[in-house]
N, C-alpha and C positions, 0 to 999 in steps of 0.2 A: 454158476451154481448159486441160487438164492442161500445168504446166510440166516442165520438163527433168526435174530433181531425183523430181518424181514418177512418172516416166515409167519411172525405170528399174528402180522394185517390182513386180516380177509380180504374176500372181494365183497364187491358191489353187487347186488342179488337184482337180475334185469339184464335186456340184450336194448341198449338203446337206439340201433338203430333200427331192429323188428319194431320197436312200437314207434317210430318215426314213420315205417312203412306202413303199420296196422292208422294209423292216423290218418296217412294220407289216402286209404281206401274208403274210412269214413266222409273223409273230404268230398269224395269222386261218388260214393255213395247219395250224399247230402244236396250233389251239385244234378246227380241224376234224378230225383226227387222234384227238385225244380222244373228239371225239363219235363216230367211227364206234367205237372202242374200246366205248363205251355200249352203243352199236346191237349192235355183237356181243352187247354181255351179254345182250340183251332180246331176242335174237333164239332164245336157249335156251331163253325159255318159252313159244314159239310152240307146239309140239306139248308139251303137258303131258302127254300117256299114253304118251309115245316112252320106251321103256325098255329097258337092256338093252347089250351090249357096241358094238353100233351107236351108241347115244347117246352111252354113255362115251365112245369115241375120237372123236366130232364133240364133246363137252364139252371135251377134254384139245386137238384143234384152233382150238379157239373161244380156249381161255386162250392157247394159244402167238400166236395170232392177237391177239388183245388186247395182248398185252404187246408185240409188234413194234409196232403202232399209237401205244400210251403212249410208247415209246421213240422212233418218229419223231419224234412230235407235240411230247418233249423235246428233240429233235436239231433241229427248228428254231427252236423257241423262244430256246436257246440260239444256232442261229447269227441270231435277231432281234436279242437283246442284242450279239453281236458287230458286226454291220450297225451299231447305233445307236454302241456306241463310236466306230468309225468317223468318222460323221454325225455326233457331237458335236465330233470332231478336226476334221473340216474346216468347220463353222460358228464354231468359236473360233479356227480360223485364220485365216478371212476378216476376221475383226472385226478382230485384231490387226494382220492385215495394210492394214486401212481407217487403224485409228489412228497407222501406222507415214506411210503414205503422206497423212496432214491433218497430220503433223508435216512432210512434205516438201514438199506445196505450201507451206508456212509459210515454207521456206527459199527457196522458188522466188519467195514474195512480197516476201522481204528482195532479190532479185536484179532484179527485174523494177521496186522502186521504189530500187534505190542510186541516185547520182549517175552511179557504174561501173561497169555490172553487170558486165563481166567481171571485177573484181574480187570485188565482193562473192558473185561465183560460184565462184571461187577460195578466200575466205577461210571459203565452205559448202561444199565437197568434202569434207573430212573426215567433216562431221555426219553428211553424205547420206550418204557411204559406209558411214560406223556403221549408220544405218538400213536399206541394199542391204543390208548383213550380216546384220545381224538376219532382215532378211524373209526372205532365203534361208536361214538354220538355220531357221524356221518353215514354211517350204515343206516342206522336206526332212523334217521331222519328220510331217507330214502324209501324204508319199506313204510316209512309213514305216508309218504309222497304215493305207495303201492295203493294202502289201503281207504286215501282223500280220494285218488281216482277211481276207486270201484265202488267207492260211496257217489260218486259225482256221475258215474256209468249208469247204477242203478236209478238215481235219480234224474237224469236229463231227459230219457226217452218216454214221453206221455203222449199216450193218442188218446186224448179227448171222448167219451162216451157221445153219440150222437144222444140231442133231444128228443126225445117223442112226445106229440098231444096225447089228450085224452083217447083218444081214436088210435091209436098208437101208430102214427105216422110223422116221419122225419120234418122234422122243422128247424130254421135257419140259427136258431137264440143260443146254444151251446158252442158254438163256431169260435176260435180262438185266430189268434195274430200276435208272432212276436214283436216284441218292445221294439219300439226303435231306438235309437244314440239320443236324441232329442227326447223320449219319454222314459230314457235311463237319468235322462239327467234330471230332469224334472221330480223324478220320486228322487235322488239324493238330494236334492234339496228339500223337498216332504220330510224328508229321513231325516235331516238335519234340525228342522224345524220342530220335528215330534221334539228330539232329543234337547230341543233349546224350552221345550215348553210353547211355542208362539204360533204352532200347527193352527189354519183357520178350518174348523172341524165342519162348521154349517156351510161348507160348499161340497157338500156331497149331494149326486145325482144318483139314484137307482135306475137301474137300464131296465132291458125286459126280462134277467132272472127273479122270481118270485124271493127272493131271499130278503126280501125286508127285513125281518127279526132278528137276522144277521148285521145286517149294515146298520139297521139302528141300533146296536150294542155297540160298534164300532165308534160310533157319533157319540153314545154318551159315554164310552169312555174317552173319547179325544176332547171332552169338555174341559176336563184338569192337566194343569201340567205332568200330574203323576201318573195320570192316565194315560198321557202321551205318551209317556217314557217308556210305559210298559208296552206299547204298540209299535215302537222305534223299538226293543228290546226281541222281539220275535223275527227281525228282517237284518239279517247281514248281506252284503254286498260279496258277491260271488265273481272269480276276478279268469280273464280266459288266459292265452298263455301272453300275450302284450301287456300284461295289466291293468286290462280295462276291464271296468265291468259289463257284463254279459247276461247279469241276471241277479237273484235272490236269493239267498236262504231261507226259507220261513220257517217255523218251529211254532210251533202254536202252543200252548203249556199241558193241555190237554187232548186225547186222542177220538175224535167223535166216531171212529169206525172198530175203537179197541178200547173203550172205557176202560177194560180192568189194564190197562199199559199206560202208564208214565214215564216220562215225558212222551211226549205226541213226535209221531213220526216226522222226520222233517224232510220235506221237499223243495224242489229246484223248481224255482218260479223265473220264464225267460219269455212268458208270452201273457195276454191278460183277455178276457171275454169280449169281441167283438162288440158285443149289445149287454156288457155289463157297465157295470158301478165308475162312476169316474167324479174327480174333483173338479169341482168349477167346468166342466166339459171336457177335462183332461183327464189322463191316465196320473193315478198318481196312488201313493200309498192303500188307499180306498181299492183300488184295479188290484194292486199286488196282496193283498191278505184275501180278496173275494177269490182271484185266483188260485190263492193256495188251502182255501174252504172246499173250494170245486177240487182240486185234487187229493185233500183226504177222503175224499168220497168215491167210492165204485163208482157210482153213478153218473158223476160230476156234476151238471146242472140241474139233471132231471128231478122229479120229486121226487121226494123222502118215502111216497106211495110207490114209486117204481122198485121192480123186481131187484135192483142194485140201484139200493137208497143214494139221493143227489141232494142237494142243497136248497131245492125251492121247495118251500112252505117248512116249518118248523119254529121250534119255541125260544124265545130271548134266554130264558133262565138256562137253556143247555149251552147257549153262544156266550153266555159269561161265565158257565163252569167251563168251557174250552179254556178262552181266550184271560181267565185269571186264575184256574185253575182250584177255583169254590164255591162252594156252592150258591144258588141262588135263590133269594126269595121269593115266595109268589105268594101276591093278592088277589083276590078274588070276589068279583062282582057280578050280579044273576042280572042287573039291569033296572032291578027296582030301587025305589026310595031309600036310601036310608044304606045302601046293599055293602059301601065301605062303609063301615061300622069308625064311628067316633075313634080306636084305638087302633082302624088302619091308615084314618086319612091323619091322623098321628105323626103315624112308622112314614108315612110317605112324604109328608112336611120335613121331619126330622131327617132323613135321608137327603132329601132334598138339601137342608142345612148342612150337613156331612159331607155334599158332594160325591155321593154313592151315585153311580152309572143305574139310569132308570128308563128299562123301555116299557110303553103299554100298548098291547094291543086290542083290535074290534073285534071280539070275538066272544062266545060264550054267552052274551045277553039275547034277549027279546026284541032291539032294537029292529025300528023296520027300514029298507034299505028298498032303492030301487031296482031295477030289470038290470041296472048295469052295476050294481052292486055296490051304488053312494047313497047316501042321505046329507041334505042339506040341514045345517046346524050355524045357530048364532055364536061369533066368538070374535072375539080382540086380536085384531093385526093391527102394529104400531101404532096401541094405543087408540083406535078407531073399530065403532062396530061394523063387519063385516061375517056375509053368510060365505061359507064355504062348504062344500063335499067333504064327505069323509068318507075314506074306502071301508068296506066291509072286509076283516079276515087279514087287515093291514097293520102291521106296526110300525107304532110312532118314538121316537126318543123324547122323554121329558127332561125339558128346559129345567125346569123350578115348579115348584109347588108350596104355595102357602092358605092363607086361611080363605081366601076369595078364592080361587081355584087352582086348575094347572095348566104351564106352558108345554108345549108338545112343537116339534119340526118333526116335518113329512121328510121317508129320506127319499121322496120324488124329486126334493129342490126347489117345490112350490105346491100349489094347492089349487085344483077347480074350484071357479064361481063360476053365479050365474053369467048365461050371453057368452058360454064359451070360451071366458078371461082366466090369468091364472092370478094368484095371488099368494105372498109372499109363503118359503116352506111354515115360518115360525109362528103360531097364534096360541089365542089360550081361551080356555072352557071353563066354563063354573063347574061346580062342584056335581052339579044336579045331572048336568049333560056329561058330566067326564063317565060319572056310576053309570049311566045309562049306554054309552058306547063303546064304554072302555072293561072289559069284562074279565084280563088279565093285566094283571102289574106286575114284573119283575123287576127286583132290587140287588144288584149285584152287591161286589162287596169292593172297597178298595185296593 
């Protein structure tokens, strides 16, 4: 018969081997996932004389098809290992909680043979109660372990919005691929770096999402170490049930799809954009916050135009009210002479001295641009006169700005010239040419 003393340790709220079992259907689930991914591949060499633009666009459907499959098949798997941490919290809870409750029959058997038990029940109150204490912080820790995993459930399964053109027909650029062990390691050491101040920020490459105004807010905040800190500050390390990591946190400070909500929804980043943003040609910090851009969004890559807004085209001053959670300033240029006013090229010198996060984009002016959407323009690469392209509708991060003009990096990772050459991301404008191409300036805040 359980005595008193034992009586008043609960249990363990959880069946751990059901969710040992619910895991492992995830598993078998995740693993089934793959195989149809196969089955697509082999389903291409069924007709071997099928040739011709018909084929091609069922080959280019097959691959998109494929990789959503590879990415489910990792979206459960991953939420398998979440299920198991779980199932291991509440099987080590139960145990503890068995050993908590053989110490208190112990004291119920010092009561039950004293000469007085209600004294010797008296003079075990104390023990008992240390051990009620205990078992309840172990309870509580357990349904906390409940409610990590159904945060980690709701957030691991993401099926990617396909792209559509203009024409509203599927194309390749949305396509996702999880992280591998070698590009988990690589952003912890980015992560590291942010948080050491020593991030090398101008090795950012834009892929083929149109989110430049995004990435180049990213780049000018990763200019200061304070900057960094706060970009290392959004990205926790997400651990599976071996204690490795498996993925991301991300939290952005702001919510672009629920403005009037603070803090911003936060999601499980485990895979990064195909033909997005990467460091130096790698995946790296750059991959994981564009990733996690793409999934505050309905839409994910698509544009901000599409019927479930995405992340390609839009404005710097909303990417640094997300990403610092304040508002931002905007300048404004029509393209003519004169058009920053003496008291804005000021505010943007001065910023510049402040180390305030500054992107500008080509937009809003008269500027004339060609059939593919550049104009050639004179400007200073390392110090040497050099003509380069400017895209039309693009933004740039500004380097520095003082009384001679401003510096700007392309977040392409270089710049068209002539003869087809690229030339370095980083060069600088006069003052004359920046008003004229440059017809929005956003100034975040630190």
């Amino acid at each position: 018969m359980t005595g008193y003393f034992e009586s008043l340790i609960n249990d363990v709220p959880g069946n751990a081997d059901s969710l040992t079992s619910l895991a492992a259907e995830w598993d078998t689930y995740g693993n089934h996932c793959d195989g149809l991914a196969d089955d697509l591949v082999s389903s291409v060499h069924l007709a071997p004389e099928w040739a011709g633009s018909a084929h091609d666009e069922f080959f280019r459907s097959i691959k998109r098809q494929r990789n959503r499959y590879i990415n489910l098949g990792g979206d459960c798997t991953t939420a398998s290992s979440a299920i198991s941490v779980y199932a291991g919290a509440v099987r080590a809870g139960q145990s503890y909680i068995e050993n908590l409750r053989y110490q208190a029959s112990k004291l119920d058997e010092e009561v039950d043979n004293a000469p007085v038990p209600l004294l010797a029940r008296a003079k075990n109150a104390s023990a008992a109660s240390a051990l009620v204490s205990e078992a309840h912080i172990r309870i509580e820790s357990v349904k906390q372990a409940a409610d990590t995993c159904a945060q980690d459930l709701a957030r691991i399964v993401h099926i990617e919005p396909v792209q559509v053109n203009d024409q509203g027909n599927p194309t390749e650029v949305g396509q996702m691929r999880q992280l591998s062990a070698d590009e988990i390691a690589q952003t912890q050491k980015d992560i590291d770096s942010l948080k050491n101040g020593t991030f090398d920020w101008e090795g950012m490459k834009q892929g083929q999402i149109g989110d430049c105004y995004f990435l180049a807010s990213m780049a000018a905040m990763a200019q200061t170490p304070e900057g960094q800190r706060k970009l290392a500050s959004m990205i926790q390390p997400h651990y599976d049930e071996h204690g490795n990591v498996d993925g991301y946190l991300v939290r952005l400070p702001d919510d672009p799809a629920h403005p009037e909500a603070s803090p911003a929804n936060e999601v499980f980043v485990h895979s990064k954009y195909i033909y997005g943003a990467t460091q130096g040609g790698r995946v790296g910090v750059y991959s994981i916050l564009e990733a996690a851009w793409g999934q505050n969004h309905p839409g994910g890559s698509n544009s901000e135009r599409n019927p479930l807004p995405g992340i390609s085209e839009g404005m710097p001053a909303n990417s640094f009210k997300v990403m610092t959670g304040k508002s931002a300033t905007t300048l404004s240029s029509d393209g003519s002479e004169g058009s920053y006013n003496v008291i804005e090229r000021v505010h943007i010198v001065a910023a510049s001295k402040l180390q305030q996060p500054m992107v500008a984009s080509t937009i809003n002016t008269d500027a004339t641009y060609d059939t593919q959407g550049m104009a050639l323009v004179d400007t200073t690469v390392d110090g040497q006169p050099t003509q380069i392209y400017l895209y039309g509708g693009h933004s740039y991060t500004i380097v520095s700005a003082d009384a001679n003009g401003v510096t700007l990096c392309n977040p392409h990772g270089s710049n068209p010239t002539t003869g087809g050459k690229e030339a370095p991301a980083t060069f600088t404008l006069s003052w004359d040419d920046y008003e004229k191409y440059y017809g929005n300036t956003a100034i975040g805040s630190r």
